[in-house]
C-alpha positions in Angstrom: -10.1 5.3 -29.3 -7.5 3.5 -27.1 -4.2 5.2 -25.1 -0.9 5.6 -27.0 2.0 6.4 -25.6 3.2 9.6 -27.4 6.7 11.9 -26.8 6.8 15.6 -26.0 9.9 17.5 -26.3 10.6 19.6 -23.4 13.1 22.5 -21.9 16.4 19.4 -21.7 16.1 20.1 -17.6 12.8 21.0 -16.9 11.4 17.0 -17.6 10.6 16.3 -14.2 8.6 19.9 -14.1 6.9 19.1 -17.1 6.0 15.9 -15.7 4.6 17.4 -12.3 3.0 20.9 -14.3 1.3 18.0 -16.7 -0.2 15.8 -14.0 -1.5 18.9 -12.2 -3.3 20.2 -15.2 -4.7 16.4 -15.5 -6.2 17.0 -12.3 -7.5 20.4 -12.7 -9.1 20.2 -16.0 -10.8 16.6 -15.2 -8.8 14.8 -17.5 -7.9 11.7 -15.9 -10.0 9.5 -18.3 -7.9 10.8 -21.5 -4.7 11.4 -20.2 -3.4 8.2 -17.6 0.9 8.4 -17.4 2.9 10.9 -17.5 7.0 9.4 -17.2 10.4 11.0 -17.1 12.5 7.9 -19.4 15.2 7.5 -16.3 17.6 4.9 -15.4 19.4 3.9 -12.1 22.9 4.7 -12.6 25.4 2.9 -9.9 28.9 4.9 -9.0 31.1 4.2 -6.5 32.9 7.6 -5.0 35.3 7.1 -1.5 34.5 3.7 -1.3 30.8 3.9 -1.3 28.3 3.0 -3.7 25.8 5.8 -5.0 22.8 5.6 -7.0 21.7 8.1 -9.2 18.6 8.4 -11.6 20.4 9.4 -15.4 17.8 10.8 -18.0 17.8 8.1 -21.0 16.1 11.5 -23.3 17.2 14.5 -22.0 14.8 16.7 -23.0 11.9 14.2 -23.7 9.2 13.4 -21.4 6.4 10.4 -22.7 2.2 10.1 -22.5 0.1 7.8 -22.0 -2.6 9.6 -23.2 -6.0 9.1 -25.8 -5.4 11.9 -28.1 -8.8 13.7 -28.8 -8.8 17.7 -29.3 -9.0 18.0 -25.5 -6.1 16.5 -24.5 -4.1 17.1 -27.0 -5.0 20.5 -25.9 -4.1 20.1 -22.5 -0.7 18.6 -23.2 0.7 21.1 -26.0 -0.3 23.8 -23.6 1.3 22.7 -20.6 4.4 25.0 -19.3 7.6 23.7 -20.4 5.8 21.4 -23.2 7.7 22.9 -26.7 5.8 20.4 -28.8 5.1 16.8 -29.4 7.6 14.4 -31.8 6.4 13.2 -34.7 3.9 15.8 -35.9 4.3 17.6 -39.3 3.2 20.7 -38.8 2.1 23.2 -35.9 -1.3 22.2 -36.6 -1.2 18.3 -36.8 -1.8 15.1 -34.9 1.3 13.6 -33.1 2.2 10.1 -34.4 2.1 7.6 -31.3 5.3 5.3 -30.5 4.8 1.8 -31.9 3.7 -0.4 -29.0 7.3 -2.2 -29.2 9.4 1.2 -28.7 7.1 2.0 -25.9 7.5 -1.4 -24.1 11.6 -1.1 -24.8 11.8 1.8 -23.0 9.5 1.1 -20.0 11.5 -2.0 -20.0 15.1 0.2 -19.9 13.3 2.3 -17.0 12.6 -1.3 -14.8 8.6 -1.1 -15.7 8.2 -4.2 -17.7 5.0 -4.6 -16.8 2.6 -4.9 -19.6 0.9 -1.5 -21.1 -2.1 -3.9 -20.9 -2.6 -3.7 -17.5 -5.9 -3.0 -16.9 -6.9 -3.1 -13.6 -8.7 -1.0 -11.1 -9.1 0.2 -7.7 -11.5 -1.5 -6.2 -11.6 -4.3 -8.1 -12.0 -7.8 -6.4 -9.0 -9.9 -7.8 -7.4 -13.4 -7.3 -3.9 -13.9 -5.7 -2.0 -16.4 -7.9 1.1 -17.6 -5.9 2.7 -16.6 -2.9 1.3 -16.8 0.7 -2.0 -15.8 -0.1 -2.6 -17.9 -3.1 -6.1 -17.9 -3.6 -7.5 -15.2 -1.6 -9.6 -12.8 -3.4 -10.4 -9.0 -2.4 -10.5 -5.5 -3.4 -7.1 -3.7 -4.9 -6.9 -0.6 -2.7 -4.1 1.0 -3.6 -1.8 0.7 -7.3 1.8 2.0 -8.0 2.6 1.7 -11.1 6.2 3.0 -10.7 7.1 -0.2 -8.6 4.9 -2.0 -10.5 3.0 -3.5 -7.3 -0.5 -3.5 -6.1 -2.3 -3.3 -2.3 -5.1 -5.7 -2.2 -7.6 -6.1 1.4 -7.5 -9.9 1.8 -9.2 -11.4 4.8 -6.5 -13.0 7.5 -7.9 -14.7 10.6 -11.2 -13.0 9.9 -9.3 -9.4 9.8 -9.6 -7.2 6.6 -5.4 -6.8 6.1 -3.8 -5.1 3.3 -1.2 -6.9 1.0 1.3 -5.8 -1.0 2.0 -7.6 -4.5 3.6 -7.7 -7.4 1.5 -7.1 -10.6 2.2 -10.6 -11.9 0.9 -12.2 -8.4 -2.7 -11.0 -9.3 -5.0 -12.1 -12.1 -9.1 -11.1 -12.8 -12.0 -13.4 -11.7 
């Protein structure tokens, strides 16, 4: 079976508790191999008020809250059960499967959000990788650290015989 990204309809202002009830119960119930992102679809909003410019996060789907999950009768469990969860989109009935978004809606919206980075990325901690371009082109060492929010990874590369960490975009690394 391989993740999907699938939707969950929520409370319209209780997304961002959703999101943090759901990734606590991920934790809890050792479900970390099924069930990988859990993302609030938000934008960057820029206003200007007196003069100054202000950013604000606006909710793309208010109300909607999307998975990166594998669905198996675990997690699908864990998710539908969650507080502030009122169901999944795109299931018939009370008692069937969700449908998962097609790969291209999924993409589009991680794209609106600023994470265009590809749902394919598969790497892991501690994986030795290969810097690409930048000052360390060619160094290889052990990601330490991933965010997949700002889509950048923290890989131990040796300088001047020191172990130092780096910080790098995702495109900047590739597998050996």
């Amino acid at each position: 079976m391989e993740k999907r990204w699938y939707v969950l309809h929520t409370y319209s202002g209780y997304e961002n508790r959703v999101k943090t009830n759901l990734e606590k119960r991920v934790e809890s119930m050792g479900m970390q191999d099924k069930i990988f992102r859990v993302v609030v679809p938000e934008e960057e909003e820029r206003e200007i008020k007196n003069g100054k410019e202000k950013i604000t996060k606006k909710r793309i789907f208010p109300g909607y809250v999307i998975v990166e999950m594998i669905m198996t009768d675990d997690s699908w469990y864990v998710v539908r059960n969650t507080p502030g969860v009122t169901g999944f989109v795109g299931s018939a009935g009370a008692g069937s499967r969700p449908t998962p978004l097609l790969e291209e809606e999924a993409d589009r919206i991680l794209k609106q959000m600023g994470m265009d980075f590809p749902s394919d990325f598969d790497f892991e901690l501690e994986e030795t990788v290969k810097v690409k371009e930048g000052p360390f082109a060619n160094q290889m060492g052990p990601i330490i650290e991933i965010d997949m929010d700002k889509k950048r990874v923290t890989v131990q590369v040796d300088m001047f015989g020191r172990e130092t960490p780096v910080e790098l975009d995702f495109s900047q690394i590739e597998k050996i």
